[in-house]
N, CA, C and O atoms as CSV, one atom per row, in Angstrom:
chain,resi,resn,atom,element,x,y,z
A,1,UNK,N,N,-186.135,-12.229,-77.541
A,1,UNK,CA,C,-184.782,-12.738,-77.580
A,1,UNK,C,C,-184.145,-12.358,-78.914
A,1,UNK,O,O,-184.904,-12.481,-79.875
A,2,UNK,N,N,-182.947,-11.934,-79.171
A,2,UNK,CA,C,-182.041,-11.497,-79.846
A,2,UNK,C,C,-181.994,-12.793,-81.038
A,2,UNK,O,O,-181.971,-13.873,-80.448
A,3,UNK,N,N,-181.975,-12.947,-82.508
A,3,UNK,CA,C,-182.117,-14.042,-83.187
A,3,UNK,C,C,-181.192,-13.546,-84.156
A,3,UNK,O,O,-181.156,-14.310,-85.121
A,4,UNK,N,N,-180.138,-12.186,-84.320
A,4,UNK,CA,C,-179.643,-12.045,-85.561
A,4,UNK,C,C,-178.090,-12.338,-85.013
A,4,UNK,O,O,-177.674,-12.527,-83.870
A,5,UNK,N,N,-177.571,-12.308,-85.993
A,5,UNK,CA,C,-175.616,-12.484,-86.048
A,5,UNK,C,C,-175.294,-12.514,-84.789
A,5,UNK,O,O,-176.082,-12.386,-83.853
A,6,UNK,N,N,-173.711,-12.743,-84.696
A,6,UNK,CA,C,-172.839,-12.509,-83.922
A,6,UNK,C,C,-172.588,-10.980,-83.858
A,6,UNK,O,O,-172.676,-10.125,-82.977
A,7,UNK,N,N,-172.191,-11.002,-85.351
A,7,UNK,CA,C,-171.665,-9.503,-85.299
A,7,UNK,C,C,-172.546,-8.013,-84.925
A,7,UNK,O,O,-172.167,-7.033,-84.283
A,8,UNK,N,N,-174.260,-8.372,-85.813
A,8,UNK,CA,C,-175.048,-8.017,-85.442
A,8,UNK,C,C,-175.322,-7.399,-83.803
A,8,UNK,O,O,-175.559,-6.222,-83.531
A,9,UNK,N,N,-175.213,-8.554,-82.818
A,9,UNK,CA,C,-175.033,-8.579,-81.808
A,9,UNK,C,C,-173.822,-7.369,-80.882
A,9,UNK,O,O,-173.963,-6.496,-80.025
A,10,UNK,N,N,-172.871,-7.850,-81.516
A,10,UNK,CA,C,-171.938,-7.032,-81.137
A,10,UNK,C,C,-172.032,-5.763,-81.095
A,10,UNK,O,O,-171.903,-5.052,-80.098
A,11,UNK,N,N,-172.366,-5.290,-82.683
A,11,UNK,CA,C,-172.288,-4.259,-82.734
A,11,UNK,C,C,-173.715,-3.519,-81.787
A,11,UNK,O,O,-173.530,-2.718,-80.871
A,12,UNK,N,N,-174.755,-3.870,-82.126
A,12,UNK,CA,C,-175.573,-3.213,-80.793
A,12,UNK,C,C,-175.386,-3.240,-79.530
A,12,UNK,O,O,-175.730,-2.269,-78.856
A,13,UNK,N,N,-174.797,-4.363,-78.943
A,13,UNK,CA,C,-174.117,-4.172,-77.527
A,13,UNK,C,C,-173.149,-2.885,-77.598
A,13,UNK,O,O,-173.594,-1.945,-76.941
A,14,UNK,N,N,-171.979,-2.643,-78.219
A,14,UNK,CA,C,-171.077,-1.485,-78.377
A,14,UNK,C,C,-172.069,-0.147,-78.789
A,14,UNK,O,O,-171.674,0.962,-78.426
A,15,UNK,N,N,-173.542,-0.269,-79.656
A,15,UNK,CA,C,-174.196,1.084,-79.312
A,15,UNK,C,C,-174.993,1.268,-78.403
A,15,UNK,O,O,-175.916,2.080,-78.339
A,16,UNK,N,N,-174.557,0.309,-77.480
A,16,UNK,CA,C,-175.931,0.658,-75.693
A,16,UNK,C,C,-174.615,0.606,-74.971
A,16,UNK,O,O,-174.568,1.144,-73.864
A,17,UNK,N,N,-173.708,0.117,-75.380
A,17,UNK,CA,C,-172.423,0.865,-74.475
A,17,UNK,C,C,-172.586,2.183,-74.476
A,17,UNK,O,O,-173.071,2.752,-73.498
A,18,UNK,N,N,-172.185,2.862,-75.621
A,18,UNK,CA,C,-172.027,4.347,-76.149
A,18,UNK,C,C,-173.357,4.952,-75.548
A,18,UNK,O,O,-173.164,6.047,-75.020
A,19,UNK,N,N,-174.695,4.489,-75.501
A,19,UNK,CA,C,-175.956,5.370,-75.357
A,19,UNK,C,C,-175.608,5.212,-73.307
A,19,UNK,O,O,-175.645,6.214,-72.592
A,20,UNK,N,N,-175.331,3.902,-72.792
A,20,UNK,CA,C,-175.426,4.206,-70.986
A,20,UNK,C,C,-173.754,5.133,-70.915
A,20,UNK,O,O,-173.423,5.683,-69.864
A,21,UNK,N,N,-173.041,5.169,-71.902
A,21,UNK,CA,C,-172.522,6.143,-71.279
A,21,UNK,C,C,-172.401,7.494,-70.883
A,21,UNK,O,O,-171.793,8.183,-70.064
A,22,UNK,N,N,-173.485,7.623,-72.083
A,22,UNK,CA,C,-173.923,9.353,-72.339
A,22,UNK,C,C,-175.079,9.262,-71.031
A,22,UNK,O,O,-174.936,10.131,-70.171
A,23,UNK,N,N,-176.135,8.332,-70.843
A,23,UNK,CA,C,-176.460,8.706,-69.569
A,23,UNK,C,C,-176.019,9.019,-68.778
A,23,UNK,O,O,-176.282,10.122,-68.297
A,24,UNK,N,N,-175.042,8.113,-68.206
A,24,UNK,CA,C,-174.140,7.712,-67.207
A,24,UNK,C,C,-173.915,9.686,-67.282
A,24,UNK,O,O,-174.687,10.276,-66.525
A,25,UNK,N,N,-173.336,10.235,-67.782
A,25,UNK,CA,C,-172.326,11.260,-67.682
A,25,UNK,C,C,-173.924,12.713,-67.361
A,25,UNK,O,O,-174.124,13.688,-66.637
A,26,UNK,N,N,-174.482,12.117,-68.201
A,26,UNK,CA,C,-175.923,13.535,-67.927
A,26,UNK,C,C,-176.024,13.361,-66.907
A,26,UNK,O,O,-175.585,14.273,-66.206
A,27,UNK,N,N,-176.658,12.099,-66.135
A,27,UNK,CA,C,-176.450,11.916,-64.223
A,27,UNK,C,C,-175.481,12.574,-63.288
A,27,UNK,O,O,-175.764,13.166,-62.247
A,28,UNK,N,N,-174.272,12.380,-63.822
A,28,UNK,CA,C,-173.038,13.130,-62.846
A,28,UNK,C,C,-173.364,14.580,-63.423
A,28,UNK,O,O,-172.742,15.446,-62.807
A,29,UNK,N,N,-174.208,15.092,-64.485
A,29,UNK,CA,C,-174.162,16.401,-64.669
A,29,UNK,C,C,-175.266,17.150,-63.990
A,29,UNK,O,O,-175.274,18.336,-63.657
A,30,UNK,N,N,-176.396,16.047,-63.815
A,30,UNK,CA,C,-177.558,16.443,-63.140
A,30,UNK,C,C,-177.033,17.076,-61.933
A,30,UNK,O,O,-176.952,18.260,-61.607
A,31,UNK,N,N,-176.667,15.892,-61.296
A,31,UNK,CA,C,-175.759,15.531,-59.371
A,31,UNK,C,C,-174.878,16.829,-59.453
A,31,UNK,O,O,-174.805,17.739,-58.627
A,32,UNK,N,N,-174.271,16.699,-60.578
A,32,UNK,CA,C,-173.102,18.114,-60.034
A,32,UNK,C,C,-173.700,19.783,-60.054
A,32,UNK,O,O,-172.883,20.702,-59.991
A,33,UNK,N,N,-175.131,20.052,-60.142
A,33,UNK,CA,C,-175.648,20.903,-60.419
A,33,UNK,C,C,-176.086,21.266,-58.950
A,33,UNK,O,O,-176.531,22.385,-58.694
A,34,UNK,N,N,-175.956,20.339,-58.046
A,34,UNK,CA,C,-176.219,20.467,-56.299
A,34,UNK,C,C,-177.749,20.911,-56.250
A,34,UNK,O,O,-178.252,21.102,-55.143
A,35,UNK,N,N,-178.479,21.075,-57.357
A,35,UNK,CA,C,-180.091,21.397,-56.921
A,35,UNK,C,C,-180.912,20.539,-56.419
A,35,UNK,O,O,-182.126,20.728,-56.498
A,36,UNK,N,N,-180.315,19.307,-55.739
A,36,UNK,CA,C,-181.268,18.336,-55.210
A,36,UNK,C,C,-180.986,16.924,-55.394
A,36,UNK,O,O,-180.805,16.903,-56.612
A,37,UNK,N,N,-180.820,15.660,-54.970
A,37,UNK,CA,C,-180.883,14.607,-55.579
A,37,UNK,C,C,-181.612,14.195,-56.508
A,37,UNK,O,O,-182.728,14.648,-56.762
A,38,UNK,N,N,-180.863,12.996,-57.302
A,38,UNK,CA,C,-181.463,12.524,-58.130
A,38,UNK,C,C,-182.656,11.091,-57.394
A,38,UNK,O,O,-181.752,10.455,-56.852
A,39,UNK,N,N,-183.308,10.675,-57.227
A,39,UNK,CA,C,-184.243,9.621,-57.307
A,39,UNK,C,C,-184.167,8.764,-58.291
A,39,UNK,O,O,-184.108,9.421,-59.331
A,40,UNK,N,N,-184.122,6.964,-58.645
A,40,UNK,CA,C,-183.804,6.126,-59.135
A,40,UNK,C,C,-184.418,5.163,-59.146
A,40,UNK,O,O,-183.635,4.222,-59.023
A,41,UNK,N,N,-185.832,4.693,-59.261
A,41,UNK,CA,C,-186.793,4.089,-58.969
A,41,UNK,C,C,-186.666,3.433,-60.265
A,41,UNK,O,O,-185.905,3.644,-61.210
A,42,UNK,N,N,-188.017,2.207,-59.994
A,42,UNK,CA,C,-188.148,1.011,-61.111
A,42,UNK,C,C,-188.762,2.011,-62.403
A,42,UNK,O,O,-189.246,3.008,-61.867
A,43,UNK,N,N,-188.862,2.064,-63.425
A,43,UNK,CA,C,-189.100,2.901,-64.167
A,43,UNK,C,C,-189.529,4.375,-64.316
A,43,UNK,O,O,-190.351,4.930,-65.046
A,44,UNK,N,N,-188.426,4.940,-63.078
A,44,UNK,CA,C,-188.460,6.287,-63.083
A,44,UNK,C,C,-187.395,6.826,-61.987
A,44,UNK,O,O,-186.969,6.283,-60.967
A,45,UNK,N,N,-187.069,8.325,-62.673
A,45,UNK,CA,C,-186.039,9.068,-62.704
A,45,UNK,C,C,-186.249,10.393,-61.742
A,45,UNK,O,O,-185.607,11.352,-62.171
A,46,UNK,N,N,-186.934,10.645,-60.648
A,46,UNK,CA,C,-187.158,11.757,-60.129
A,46,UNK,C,C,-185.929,12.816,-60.041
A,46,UNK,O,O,-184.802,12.361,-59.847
A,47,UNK,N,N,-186.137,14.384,-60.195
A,47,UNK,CA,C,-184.710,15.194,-60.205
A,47,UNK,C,C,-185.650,16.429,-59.700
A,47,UNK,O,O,-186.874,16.550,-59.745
A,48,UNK,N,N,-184.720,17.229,-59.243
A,48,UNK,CA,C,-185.027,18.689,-59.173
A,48,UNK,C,C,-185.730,19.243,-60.261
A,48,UNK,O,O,-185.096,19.779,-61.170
A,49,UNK,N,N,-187.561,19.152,-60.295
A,49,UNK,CA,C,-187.840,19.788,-61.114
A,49,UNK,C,C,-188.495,19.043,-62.570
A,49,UNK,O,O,-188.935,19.692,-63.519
A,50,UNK,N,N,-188.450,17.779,-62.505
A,50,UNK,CA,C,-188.634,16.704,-63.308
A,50,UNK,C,C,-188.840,15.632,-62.995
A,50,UNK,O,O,-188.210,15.385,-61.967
A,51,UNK,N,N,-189.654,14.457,-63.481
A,51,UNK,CA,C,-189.648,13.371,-63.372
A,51,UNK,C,C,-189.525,12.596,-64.902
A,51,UNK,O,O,-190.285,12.810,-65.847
A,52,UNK,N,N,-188.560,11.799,-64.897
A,52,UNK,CA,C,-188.744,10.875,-66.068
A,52,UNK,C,C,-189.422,9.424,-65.984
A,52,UNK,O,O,-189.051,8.537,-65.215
A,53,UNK,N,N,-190.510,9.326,-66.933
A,53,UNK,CA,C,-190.907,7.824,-66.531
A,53,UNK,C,C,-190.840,7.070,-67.568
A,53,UNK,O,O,-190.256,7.544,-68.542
A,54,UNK,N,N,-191.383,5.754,-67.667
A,54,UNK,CA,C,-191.509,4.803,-68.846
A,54,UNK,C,C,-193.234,4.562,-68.593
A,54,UNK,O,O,-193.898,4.305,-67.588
A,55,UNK,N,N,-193.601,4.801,-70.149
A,55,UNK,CA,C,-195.174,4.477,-70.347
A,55,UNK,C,C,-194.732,3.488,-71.348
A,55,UNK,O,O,-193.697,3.742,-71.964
A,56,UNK,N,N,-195.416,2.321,-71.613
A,56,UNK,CA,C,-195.030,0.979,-72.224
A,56,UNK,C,C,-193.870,1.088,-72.571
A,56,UNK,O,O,-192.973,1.139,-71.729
A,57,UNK,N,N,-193.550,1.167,-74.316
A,57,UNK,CA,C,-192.370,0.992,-74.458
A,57,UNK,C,C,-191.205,2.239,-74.714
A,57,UNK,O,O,-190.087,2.183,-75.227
A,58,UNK,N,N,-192.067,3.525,-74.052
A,58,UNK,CA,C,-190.964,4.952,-74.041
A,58,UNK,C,C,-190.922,5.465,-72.949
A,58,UNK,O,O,-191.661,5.110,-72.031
A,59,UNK,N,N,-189.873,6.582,-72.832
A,59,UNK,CA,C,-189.719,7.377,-71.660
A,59,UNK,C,C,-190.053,8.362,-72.025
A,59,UNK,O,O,-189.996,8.707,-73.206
A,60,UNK,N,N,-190.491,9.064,-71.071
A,60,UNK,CA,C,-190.997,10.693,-71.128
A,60,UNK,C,C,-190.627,11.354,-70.173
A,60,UNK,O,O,-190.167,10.815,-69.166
A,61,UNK,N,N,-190.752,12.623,-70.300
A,61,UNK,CA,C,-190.395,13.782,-69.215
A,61,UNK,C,C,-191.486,14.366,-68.655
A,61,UNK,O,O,-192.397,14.027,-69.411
A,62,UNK,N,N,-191.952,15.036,-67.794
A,62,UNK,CA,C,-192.839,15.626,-66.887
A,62,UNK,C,C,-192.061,16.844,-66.319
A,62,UNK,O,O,-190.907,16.647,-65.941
A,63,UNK,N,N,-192.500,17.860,-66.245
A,63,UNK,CA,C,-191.936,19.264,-65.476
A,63,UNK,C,C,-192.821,19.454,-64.081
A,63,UNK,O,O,-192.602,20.409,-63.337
């Protein structure tokens, strides 16, 4: 659980805004590449050619 400031607070909410939006936009760039769907599973990302997963507390890529 989160224990520092308000502002503290804030301001990391506004930089996981900024970081899901840059996902957000690599996804529509993946999708617009028409090589296949994307896949969206509980800690993982299947794509044309890749899988992204989460091993404890990171994500990784796989070819």
């Amino acid at each position: 659980m989160f224990t520092g400031t308000p502002e503290e607070l804030r301001r990391l909410e506004s930089q996981a805004a900024e970081l899901g939006a840059k996902v957000a936009d690599l996804l529509n760039r993946m999708e617009a590449l028409k090589a296949g769907s994307l896949m969206i599973g509980m800690g993982r990302i299947n794509g044309f050619g890749f899988v992204i997963h989460r091993r404890g507390n990171a994500w990784s890529l796989e070819r």
